[in-house]
C-alpha positions as CSV (number, residue, x, y, z in Angstrom):
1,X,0.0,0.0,0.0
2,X,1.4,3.3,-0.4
3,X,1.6,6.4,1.5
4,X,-0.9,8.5,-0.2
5,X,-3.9,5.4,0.0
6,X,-2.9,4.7,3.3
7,X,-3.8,8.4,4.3
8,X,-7.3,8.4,1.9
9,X,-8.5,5.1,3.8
10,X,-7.3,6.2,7.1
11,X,-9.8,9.6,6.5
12,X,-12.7,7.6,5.5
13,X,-12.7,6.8,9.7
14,X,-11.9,10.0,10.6
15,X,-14.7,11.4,13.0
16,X,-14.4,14.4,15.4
17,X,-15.2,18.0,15.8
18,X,-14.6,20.2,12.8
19,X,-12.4,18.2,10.9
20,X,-11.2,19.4,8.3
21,X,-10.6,22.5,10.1
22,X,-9.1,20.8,13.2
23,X,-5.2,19.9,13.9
24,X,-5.6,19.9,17.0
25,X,-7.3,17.1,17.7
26,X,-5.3,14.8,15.5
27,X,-2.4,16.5,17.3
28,X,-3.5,15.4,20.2
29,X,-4.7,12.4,19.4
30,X,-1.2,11.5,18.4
31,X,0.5,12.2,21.4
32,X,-1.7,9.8,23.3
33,X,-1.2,7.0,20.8
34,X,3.0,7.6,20.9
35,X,2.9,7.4,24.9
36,X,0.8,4.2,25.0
37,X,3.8,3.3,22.1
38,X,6.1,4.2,25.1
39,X,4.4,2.4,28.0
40,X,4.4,-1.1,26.2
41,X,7.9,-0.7,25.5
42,X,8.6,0.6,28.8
43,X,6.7,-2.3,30.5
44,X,8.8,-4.8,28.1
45,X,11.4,-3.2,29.8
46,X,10.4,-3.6,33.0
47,X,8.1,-6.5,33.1
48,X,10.2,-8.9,30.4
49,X,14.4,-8.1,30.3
50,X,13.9,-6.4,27.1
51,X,12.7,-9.3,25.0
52,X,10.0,-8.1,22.7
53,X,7.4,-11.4,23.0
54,X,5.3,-12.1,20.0
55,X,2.2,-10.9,21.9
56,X,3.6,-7.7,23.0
57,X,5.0,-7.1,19.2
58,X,1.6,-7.3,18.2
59,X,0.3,-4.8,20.7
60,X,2.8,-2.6,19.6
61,X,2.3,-2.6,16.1
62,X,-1.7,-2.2,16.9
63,X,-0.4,1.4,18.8
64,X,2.2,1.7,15.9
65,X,-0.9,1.9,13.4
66,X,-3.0,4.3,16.0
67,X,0.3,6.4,15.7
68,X,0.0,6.1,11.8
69,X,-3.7,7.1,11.9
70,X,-3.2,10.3,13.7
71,X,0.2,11.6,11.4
72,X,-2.0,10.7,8.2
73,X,-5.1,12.9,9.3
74,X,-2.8,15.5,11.0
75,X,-1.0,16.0,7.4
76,X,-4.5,16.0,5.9
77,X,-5.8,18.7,8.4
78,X,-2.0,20.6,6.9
79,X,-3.5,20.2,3.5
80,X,-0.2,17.7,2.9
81,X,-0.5,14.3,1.8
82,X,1.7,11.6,3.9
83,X,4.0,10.9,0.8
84,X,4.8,14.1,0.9
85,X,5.9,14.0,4.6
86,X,7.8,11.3,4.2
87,X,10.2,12.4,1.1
88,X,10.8,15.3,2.7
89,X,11.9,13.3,6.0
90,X,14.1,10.8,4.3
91,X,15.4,14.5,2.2
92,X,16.0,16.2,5.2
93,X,17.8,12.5,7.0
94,X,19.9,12.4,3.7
95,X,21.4,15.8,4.0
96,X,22.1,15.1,7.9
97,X,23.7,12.3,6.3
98,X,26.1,13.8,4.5
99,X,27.2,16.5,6.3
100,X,28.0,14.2,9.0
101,X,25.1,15.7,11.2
102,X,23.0,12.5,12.4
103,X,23.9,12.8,15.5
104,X,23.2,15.6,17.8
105,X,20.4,17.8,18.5
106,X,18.1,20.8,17.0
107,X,16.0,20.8,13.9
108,X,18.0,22.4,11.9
109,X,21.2,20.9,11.6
């Protein structure tokens, strides 16, 4: 599937208040989803040594595609379409790349 068809499909369950007017919510949204991300990972941590069982891979991924959902209508509330967002990423990851800048900190380096 690609980018772009992921992010139609993903808007044809998108209910909440104003949408299409609204980043907010999907902003929001995704900030819940990437914290419950966090907490399984954190109780893998904690709970199970660090070994990721097939179980909790599956939750993961399930909060994984919550965290998919929410970037996809969140670029659609930008008027940008996901395949857009992600070229520019791997662009902007490239140029880090070779100007030996991977590593560090600030947006803009």
């Amino acid at each position: 599937m690609e980018f772009n068809e992921y992010q139609e499909k993903a808007r044809e369950t998108a209910i909440y208040p104003d949408k299409d007017h609204n980043f907010i919510y999907p902003t929001l949204g995704l900030v819940g989803e990437a914290g419950e991300v966090a907490e399984k990972i954190k109780k893998v941590i904690r709970d199970d040594g660090g070994v990721v069982s097939e179980e909790k891979k599956i939750e993961t991924i399930k909060e994984l595609g919550d965290v998919l959902w929410y970037v996809a209508n969140l670029a659609k509330e930008l008027n940008v379409d996901l395949e857009s967002v992600a070229l520019a990423n791997l662009e902007k990851l490239q140029s880090r790349k070779q100007r030996d800048q991977l590593q560090g900190s600030g947006d803009n380096r």
